[in-house]
C-alpha positions in Angstrom: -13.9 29.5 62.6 -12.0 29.5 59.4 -11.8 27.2 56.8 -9.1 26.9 54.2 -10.3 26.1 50.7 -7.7 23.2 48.8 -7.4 24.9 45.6 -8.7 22.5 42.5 -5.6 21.9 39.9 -6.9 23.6 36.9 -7.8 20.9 34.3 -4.9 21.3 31.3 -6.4 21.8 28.2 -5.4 19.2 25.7 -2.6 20.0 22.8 -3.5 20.0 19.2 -2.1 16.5 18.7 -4.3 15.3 21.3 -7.7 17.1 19.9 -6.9 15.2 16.8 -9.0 12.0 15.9 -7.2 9.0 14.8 -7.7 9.3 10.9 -7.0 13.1 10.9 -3.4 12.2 12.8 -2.8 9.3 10.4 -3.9 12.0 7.9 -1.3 14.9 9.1 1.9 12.5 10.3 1.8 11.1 6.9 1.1 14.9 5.2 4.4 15.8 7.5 6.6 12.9 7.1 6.2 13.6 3.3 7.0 17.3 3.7 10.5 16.7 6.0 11.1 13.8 2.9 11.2 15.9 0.5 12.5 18.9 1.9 15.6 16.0 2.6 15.4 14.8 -0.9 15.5 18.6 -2.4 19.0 19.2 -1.1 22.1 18.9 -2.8 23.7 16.7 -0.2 21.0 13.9 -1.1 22.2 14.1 -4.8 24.7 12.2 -6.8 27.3 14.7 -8.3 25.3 16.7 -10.8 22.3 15.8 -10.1 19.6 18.2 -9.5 15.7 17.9 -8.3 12.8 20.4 -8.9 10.7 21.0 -5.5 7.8 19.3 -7.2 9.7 16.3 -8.0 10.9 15.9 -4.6 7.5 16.2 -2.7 6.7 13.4 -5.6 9.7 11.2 -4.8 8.9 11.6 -0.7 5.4 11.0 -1.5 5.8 7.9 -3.7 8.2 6.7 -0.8 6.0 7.5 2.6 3.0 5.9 0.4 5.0 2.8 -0.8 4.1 3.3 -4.2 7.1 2.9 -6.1 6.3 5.7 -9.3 9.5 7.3 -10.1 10.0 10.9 -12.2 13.5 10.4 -11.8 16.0 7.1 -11.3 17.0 6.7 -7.4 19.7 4.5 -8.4 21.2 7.9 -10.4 20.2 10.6 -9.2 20.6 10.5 -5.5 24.1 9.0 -3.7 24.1 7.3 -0.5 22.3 9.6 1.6 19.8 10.2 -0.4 19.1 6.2 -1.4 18.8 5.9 2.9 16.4 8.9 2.9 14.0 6.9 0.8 14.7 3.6 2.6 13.7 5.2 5.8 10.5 7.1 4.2 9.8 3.4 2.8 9.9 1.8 6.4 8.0 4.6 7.7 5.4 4.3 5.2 4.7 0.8 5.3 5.0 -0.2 9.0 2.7 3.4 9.8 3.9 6.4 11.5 1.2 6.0 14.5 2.5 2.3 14.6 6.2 3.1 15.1 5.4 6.5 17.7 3.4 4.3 19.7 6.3 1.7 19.8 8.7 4.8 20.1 6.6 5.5 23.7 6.7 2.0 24.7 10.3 1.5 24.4 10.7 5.0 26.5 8.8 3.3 29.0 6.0 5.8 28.4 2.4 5.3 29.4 0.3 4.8 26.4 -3.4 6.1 26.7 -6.2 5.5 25.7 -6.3 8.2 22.7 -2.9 6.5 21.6 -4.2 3.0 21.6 -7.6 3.9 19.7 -5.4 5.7 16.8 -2.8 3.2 16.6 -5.7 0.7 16.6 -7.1 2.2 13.5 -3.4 2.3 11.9 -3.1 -1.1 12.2 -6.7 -2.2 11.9 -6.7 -3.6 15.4 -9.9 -5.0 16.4 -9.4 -4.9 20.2 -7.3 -1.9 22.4 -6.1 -4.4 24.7 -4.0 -6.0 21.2 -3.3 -3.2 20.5 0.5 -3.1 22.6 1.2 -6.3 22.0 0.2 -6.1 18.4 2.4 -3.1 17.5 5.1 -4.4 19.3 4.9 -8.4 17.2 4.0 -5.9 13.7 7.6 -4.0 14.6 9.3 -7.4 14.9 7.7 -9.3 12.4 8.6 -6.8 9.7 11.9 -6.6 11.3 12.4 -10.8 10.7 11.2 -10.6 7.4 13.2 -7.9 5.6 16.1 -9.5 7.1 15.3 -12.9 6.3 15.1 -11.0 2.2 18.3 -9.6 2.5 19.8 -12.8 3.6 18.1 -14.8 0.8 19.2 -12.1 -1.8 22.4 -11.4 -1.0 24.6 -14.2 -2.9 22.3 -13.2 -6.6 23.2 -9.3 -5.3 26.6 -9.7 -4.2 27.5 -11.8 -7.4 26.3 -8.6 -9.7 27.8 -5.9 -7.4 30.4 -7.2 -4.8 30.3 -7.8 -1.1 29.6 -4.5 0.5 27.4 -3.2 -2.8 25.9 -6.3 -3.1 24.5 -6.6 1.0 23.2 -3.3 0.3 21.3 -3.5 -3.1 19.9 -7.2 -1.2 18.4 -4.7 1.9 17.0 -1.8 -0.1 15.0 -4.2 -2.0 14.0 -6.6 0.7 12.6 -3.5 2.5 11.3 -3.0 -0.7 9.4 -5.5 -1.4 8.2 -6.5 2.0 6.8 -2.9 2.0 5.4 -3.1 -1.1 6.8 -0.2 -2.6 8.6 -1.2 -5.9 11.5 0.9 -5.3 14.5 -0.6 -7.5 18.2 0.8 -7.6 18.7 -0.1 -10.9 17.3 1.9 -14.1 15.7 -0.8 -15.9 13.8 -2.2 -12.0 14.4 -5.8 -12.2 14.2 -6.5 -16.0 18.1 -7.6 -15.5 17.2 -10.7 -13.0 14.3 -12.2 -15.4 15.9 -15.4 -15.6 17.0 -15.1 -12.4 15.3 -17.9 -10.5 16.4 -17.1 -7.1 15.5 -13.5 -7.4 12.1 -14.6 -8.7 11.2 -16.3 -5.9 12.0 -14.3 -3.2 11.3 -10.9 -4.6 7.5 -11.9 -4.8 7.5 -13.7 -2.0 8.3 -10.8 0.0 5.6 -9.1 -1.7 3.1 -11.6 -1.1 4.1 -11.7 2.7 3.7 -7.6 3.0 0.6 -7.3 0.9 -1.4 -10.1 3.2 -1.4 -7.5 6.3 0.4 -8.1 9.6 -3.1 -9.4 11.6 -3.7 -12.1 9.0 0.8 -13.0 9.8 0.1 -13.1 13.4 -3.1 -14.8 13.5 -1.4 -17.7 10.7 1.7 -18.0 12.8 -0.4 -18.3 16.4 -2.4 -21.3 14.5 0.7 -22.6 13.0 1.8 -23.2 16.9 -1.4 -24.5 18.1 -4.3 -25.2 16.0 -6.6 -26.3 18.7 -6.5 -23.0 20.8 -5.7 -20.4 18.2 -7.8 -20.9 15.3 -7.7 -18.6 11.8 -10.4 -15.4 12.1 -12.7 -14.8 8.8 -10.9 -12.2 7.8 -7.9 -14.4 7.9 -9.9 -16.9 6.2 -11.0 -14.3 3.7 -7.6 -12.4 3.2 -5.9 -15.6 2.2 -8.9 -17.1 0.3 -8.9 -13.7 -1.9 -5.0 -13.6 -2.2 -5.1 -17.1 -3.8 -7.8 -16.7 -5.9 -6.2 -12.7 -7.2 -3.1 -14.8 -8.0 -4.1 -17.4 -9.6 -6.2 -15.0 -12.0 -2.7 -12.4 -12.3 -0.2 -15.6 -13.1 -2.9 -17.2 -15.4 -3.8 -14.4 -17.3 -0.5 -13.2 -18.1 1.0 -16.4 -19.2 -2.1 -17.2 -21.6 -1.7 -13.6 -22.9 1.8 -12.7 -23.3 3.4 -16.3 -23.7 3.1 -15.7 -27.8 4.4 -12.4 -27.4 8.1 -11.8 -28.6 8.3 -8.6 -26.8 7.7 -10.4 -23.1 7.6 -13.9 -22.7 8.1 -15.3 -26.4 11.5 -15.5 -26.7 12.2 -16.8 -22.9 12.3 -20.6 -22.0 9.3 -22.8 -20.8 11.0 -21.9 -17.1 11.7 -18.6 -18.0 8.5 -17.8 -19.4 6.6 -19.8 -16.0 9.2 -17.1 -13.4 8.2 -14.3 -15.8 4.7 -15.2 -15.8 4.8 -15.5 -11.6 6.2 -12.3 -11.0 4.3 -10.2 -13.6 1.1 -11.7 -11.9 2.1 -11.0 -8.0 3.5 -7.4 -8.6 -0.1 -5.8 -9.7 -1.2 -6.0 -6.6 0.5 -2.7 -5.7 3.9 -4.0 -5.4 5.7 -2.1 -8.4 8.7 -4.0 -9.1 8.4 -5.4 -13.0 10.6 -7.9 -14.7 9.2 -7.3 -18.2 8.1 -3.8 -19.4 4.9 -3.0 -19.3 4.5 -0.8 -22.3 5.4 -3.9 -24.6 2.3 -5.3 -23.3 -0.9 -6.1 -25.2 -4.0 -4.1 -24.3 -5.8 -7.4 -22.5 -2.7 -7.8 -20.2 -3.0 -4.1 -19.6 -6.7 -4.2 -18.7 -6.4 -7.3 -16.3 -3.5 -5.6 -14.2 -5.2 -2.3 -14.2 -8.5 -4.1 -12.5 -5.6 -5.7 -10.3 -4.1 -2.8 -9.0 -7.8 -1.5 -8.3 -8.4 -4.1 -6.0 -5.2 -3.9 -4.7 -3.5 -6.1 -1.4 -5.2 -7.4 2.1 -6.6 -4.5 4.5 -3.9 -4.1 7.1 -1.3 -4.3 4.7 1.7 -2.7 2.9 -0.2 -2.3 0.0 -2.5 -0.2 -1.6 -6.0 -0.4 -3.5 -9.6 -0.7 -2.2 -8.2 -4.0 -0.8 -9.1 -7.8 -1.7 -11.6 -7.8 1.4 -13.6 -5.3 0.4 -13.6 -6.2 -3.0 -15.3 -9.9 -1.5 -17.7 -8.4 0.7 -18.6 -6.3 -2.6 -18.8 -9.8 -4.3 -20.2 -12.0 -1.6 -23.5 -9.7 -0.9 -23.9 -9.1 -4.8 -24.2 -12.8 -4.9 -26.2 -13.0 -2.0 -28.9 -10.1 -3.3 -28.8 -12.6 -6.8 -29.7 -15.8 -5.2 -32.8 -14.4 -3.2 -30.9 -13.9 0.5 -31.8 -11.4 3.0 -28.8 -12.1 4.9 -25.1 -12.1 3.6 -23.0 -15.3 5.1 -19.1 -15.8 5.1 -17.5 -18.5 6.3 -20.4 -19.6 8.4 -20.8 -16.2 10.0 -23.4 -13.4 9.0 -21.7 -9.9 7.4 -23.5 -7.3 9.3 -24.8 -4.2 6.6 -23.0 -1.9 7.9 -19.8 -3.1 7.1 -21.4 -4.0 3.7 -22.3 -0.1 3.3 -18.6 0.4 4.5 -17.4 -1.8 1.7 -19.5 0.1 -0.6 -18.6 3.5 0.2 -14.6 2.7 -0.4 -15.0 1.3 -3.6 -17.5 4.4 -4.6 -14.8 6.8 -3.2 -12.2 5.1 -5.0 -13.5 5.2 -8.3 -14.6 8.5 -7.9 -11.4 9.7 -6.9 -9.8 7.8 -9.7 -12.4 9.4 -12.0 -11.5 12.7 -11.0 -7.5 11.8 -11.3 -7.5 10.6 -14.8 -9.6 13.6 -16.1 -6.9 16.1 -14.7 -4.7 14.0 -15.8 -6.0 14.4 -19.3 -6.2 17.9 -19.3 -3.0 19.0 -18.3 -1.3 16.5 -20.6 0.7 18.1 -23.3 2.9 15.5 -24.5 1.2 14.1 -27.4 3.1 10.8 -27.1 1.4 9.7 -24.3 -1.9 8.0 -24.9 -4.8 7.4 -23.4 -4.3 3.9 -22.1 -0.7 5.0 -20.7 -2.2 8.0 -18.6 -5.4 6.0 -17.1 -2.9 3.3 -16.1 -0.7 5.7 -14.3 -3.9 6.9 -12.3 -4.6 3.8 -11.1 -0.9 2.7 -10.2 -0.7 6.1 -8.4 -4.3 5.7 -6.9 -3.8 2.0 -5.7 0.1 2.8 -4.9 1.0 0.3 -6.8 4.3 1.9 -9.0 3.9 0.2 -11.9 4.4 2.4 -15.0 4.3 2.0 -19.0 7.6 4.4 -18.7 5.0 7.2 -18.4 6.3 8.9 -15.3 9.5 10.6 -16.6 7.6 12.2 -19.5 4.7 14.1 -17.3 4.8 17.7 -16.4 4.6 19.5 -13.1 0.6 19.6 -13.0 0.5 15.9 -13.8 3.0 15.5 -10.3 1.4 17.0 -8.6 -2.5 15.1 -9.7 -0.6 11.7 -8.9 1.0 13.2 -5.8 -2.5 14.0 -4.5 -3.8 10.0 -5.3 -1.0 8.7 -4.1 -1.6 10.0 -0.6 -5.4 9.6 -0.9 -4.9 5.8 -2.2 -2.4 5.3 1.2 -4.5 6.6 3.8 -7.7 5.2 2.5 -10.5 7.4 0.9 -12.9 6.5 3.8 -10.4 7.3 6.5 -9.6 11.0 5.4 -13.5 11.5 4.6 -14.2 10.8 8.0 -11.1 12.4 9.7 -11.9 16.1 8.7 -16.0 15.3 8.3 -17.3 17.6 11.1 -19.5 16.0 13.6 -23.0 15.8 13.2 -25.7 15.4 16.3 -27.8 12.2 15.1 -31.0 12.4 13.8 -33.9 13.1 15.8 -36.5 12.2 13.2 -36.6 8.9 11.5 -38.4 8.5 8.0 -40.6 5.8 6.8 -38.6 3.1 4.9 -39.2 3.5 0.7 -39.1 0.4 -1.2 -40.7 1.7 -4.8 -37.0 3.6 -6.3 -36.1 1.6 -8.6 -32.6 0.5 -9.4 -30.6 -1.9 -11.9 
């Protein structure tokens, strides 16, 4: 008697893109969106008549944009027309919404399955706590941002359209609602903002934006879902935390500044007591790596300087638009060194216990981060050969660049193709989180059979 044999389907061996962890995707989309950007933003037809772009300064301009950071080595408003200005809007969006975000979005609205692989990555793009959010969430982040920018455009539009005219005017009020939801800093005009700095409208909604971008999409959609019922939704610690820390960073940036510069003819001492109070607001929200400026910075004293440069470290919420090694690691930092000083084993937030790991976690970014800022501001000293740029203008640069922040002490223009290319490397390490590219090309290790005895007798402090 014969017997047929059913043939097994051969198993398909997966694709590149789907060997790839989630950081080392969120790692390579962002590495090729800033490639096609400025490959975009290299050609002529990007360009205002005249105009003309090294290669270098493209990839910068891209990477600035895909990284919301807002630096400039040339004027957008200038030097590229129409086409190009949309280029950098788009690269903006991208940016701050996440490229894993929006393809995972792109699959849903092709009525595409989304697996498991897809939902873990664009989990850890969006810092998704649970894969069966994760649809829903990307879907209500898409929106969100969506309702937002065009709430800013809306609100800007009359101060714009009064300055540039109707069709000029709707424009100039989307490019920096998008903006400054995104956190990017981006401004059409030469001088930024420094033209609207009595502007009340404009300095209320420009930082309001920010604020709103900078406290991360999680912390938005847990507010609003307690905003509709308190009793069955209630606000997460890091909710909690994320707006505790935002208040308390703000408070510190608008304080600060006022106290400092109010005396200071060069800033604030020759506005108004309004004037000086707007100016004082929106110099003390846009450190934390939103970019736009009001006042320039290089007329600042050295104290000011300091206190935005510690800002900018710290940076926005996780989750967010912005950059830095983020408010809520910079509490856990703060909580368990206060915790350790007052005698406690345990470190307690909020009526719930922070677990060590994510203590070691916090840690470890901030390490990173410093180390990587270390490293940044040396090369940057070494290839500097301008001698009109000091020392105080370059080490702020590095942090703005780390922390993707775009503020500048009109420093960018002046550096040379070396110094580009050091901030274009910080700028996309500061995006994607020094943590999340150390672990997505760390090869895997087997755990450790043996286990040590504990050793109490290093000392340390």
């Amino acid at each position: 008697m014969q017997t047929r044999e059913t043939a097994l389907p051969r198993p398909t061996r997966p694709t590149f893109w789907q060997r790839l962890s989630g950081p080392q995707l969120i790692a390579l989309t962002f590495a090729a969106a800033i490639l096609i950007g400025a490959l975009l933003l290299w050609l002529s037809l990007t360009h205002q008549a005249g105009q003309t772009l090294t290669f270098v300064q493209a990839v910068f301009m891209s990477t600035s944009a895909v990284c919301v950071t807002g630096l400039a080595v040339v004027d957008p408003g200038s030097t590229f027309n129409l086409t190009g200005q949309v280029v950098l809007l788009l690269l903006i969006q991208l940016g701050g919404l996440g490229l894993v975000t929006l393809g995972t979005l792109f699959a849903i609205t092709l009525g595409r399955r989304v697996s498991i692989t897809e939902r873990v990555r664009a989990a850890e793009q969006a810092n998704a706590l649970h894969l069966g959010e994760v649809i829903t969430i990307v879907r209500t982040v898409v929106l969100l941002a969506a309702g937002v920018e065009l709430a800013g455009t809306l609100l800007l539009a009359p101060d714009f359209i009064r300055h540039e005219g109707v069709g000029r005017g709707l424009y100039f009020a989307l490019f920096h609602s998008v903006s400054a939801f995104n956190n990017a800093g981006f401004s059409l005009y030469k001088t930024g903002l420094a033209g609207f700095v009595t502007d009340p409208w404009v300095n209320l909604v420009i930082p309001l934006l920010i604020i709103l971008g900078g406290l991360g999409f999680l912390v938005q959609m847990n507010v609003l879902l307690w905003l509709q019922n308190p009793r069955r939704n209630r606000l997460s610690v890091n909710t909690k935390l994320s707006l505790t820390m935002t208040a308390i960073l703000l408070a510190v940036g608008i304080l600060t500044f006022a106290l400092l510069e109010w005396n200071n003819s060069k800033t604030l001492g020759n506005l108004t007591f309004g004037q000086k109070i707007m100016a004082s607001v929106f110099q003390g929200v846009t450190p934390r790596t939103a970019g736009f400026n009001t006042l320039q910075y290089v007329q600042m004293k050295y104290t000011t300087l300091f206190i935005a440069m510690l800002l900018m470290f710290i940076g926005a919420n996780s989750g967010s638009t912005g950059g830095g090694i983020k408010a809520n690691t910079f509490s856990i930092m703060a909580v368990s060194a206060w915790s350790l000083v007052r005698g406690h084993s345990d470190i307690h937030l909020f009526r719930r216990r922070i677990s060590l790991e994510l203590v070691l976690r916090a840690l470890t970014v901030t390490l990173l981060s410093a180390a990587l800022v270390l490293v940044g501001f040396t090369l940057m000293l070494y290839f500097n050969t301008n001698v009109n740029l000091k020392f105080h203008q370059l080490l702020f640069e590095t942090i703005s660049a780390f922390a993707t922040v775009g503020l500048s002490m009109d420093t960018t223009p002046l550096l040379n193709a070396n110094q580009e290319l050091v901030l274009i490397a910080l700028m996309f390490f500061g995006r994607i989180g020094p943590l999340t590219f150390a672990v997505a090309f760390a090869q895997k290790r087997a755990a450790r059979l043996v286990q040590y005895p504990a050793e109490n007798d290093v000392l340390v402090g």
